[in-house]
C-alpha positions as CSV (number, residue, x, y, z in Angstrom):
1,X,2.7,-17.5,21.5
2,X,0.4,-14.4,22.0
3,X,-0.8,-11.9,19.7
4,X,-2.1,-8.7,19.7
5,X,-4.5,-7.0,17.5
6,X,-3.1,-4.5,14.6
7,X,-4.4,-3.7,11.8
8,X,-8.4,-2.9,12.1
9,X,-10.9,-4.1,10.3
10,X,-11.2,-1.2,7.5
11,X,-7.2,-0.9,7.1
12,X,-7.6,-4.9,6.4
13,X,-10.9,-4.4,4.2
14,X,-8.8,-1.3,2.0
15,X,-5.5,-3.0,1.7
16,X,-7.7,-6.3,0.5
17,X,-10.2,-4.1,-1.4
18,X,-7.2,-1.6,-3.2
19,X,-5.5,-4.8,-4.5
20,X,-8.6,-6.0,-6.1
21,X,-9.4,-3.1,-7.5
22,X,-6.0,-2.7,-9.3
23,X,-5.8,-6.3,-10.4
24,X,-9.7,-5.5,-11.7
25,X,-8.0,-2.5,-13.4
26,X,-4.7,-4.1,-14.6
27,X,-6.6,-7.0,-16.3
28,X,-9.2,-4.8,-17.9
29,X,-7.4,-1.6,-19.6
30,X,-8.3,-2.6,-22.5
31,X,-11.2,-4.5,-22.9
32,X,-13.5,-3.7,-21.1
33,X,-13.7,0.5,-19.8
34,X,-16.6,0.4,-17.9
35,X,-15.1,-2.3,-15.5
36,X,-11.8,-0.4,-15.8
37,X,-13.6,3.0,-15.0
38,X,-15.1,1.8,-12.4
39,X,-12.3,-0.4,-10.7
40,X,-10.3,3.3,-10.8
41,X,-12.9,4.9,-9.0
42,X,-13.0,2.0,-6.6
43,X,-9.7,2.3,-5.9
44,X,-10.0,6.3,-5.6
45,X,-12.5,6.0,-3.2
46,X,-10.9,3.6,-1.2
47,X,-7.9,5.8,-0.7
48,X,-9.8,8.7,-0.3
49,X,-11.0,7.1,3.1
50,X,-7.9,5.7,3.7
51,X,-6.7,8.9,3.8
52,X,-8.9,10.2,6.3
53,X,-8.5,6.9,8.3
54,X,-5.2,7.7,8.8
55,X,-5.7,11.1,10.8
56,X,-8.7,9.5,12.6
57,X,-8.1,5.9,12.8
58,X,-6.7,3.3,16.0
59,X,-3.2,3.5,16.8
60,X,-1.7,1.4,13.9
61,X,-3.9,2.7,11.6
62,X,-2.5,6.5,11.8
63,X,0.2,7.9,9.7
64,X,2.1,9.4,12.6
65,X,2.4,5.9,14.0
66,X,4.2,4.6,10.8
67,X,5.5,7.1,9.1
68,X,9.4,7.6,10.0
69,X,11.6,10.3,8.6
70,X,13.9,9.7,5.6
71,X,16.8,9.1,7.8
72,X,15.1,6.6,9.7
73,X,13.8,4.7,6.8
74,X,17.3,5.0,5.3
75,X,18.6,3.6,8.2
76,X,15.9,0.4,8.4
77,X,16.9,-0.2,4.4
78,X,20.7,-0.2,5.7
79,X,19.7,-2.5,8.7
80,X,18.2,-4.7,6.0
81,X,20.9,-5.1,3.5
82,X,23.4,-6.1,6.8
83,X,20.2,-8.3,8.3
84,X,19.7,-7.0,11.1
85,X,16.9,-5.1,10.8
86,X,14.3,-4.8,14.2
87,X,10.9,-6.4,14.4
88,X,8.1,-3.5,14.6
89,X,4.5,-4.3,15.4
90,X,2.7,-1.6,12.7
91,X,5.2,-0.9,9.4
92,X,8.5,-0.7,9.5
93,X,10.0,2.3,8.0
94,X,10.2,0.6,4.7
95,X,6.8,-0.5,4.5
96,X,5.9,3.1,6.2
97,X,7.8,4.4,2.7
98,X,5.8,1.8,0.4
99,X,2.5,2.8,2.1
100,X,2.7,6.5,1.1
101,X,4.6,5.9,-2.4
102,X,1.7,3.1,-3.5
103,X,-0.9,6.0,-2.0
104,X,0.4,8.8,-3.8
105,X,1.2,6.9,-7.4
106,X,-2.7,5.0,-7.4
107,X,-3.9,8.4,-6.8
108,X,-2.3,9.9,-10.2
109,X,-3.3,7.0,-11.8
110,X,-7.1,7.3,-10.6
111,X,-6.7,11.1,-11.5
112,X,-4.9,10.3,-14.6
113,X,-7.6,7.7,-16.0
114,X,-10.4,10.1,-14.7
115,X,-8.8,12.9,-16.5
116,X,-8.8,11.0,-19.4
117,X,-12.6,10.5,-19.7
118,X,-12.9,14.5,-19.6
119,X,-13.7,16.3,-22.4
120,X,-10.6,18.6,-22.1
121,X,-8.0,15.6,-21.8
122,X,-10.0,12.9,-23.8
123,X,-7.4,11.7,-26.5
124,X,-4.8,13.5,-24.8
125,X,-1.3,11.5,-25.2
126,X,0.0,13.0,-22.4
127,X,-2.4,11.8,-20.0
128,X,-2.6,8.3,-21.9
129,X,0.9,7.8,-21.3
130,X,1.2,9.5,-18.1
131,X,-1.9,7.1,-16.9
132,X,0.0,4.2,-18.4
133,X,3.3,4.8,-16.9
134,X,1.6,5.2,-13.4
135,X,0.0,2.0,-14.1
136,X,3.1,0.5,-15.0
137,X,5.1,1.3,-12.4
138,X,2.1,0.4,-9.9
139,X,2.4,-2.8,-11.2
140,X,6.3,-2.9,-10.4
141,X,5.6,-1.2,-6.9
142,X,3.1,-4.0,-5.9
143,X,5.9,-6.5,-6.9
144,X,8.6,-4.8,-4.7
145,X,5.4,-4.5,-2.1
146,X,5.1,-8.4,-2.0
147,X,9.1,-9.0,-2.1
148,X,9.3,-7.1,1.2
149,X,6.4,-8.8,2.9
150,X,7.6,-11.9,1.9
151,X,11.5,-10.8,3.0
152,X,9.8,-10.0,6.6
153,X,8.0,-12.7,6.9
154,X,11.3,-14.6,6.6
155,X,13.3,-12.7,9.0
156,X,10.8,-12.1,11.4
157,X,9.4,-15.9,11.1
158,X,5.8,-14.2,11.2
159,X,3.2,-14.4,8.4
160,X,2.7,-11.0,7.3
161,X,0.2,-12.1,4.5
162,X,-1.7,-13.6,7.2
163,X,-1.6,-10.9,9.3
164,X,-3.3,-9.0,7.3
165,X,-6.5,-11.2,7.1
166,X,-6.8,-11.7,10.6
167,X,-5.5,-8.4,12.3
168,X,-3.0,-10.3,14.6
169,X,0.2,-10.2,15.4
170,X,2.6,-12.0,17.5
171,X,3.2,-9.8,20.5
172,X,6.2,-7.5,20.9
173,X,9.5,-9.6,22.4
174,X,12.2,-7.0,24.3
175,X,13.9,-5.8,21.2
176,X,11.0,-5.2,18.8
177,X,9.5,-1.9,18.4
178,X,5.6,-1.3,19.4
């Protein structure tokens, strides 16, 4: 079967790149700092451009490909739970919804641990546990991230994980959404 191209080289080169620096981070919060510190700012980075990306980038790169309204993604979530959910070429709504949420919680994490090293907020317990919970709940997000790609692989009989190493796709059939 054909495919077509989707995800670009950097959106393939960030996802990759964001995942390694939060398992860099993960596995060295409390050994080793400057690794840690510099994992955060990886991953800050990385989003930062991701960021702009998304207003400049190809057609499946943008946000205002992906991102669906509440309703919608509602609506894709119900469509799951009953299994009959549609095929879509970029994100579905849900993963549309897990883009943004994974964005927006790495970013307080990266400006919760760089807060941290200030000297206005170092030993703050605040921002120690406010970093930590981030962090934890990153970790649970990334798990629900994998269940879902995993879930849609299965339905859709396409490797997702794949897919996101080699750009390609399998080409849109009649009732799957470009």
């Amino acid at each position: 079967m054909s495919s077509v191209k989707v995800w670009d080289p950097f959106v393939r080169l960030f996802h990759w790149g964001l995942a390694a620096s939060f398992a860099v981070a993960w596995i060295t919060a409390d050994d080793w700092d400057t690794l840690h510190h510099w994992a955060g700012y990886a991953a800050a980075a990385l989003i930062g451009l991701r960021l702009v990306w998304g207003l400049i980038g190809p057609r499946y790169a943008r946000f205002t490909q992906f991102i669906k309204s509440p309703a919608a993604t509602i609506g894709y979530l119900s469509d799951i739970i009953r299994g009959r959910e549609r095929r879509y070429i970029g994100h579905n709504p849900a993963g549309a919804a897990m883009v943004m949420v994974l964005i927006v919680a790495m970013l307080g994490c990266a400006f919760t641990g760089w807060l941290y090293t200030t000297d206005a907020f170092w030993g703050s317990d605040w921002v120690e546990e406010t970093h930590e919970t981030l962090a934890n709940g990153l970790l649970i997000l990334v798990l629900v991230h994998i269940g879902g790609v995993l879930l849609a692989s299965l339905r859709h009989h396409e490797n997702l994980v794949r897919a996101m190493i080699t750009g390609k796709k399998r080409r849109a059939l009649s009732d799957d959404i470009g």
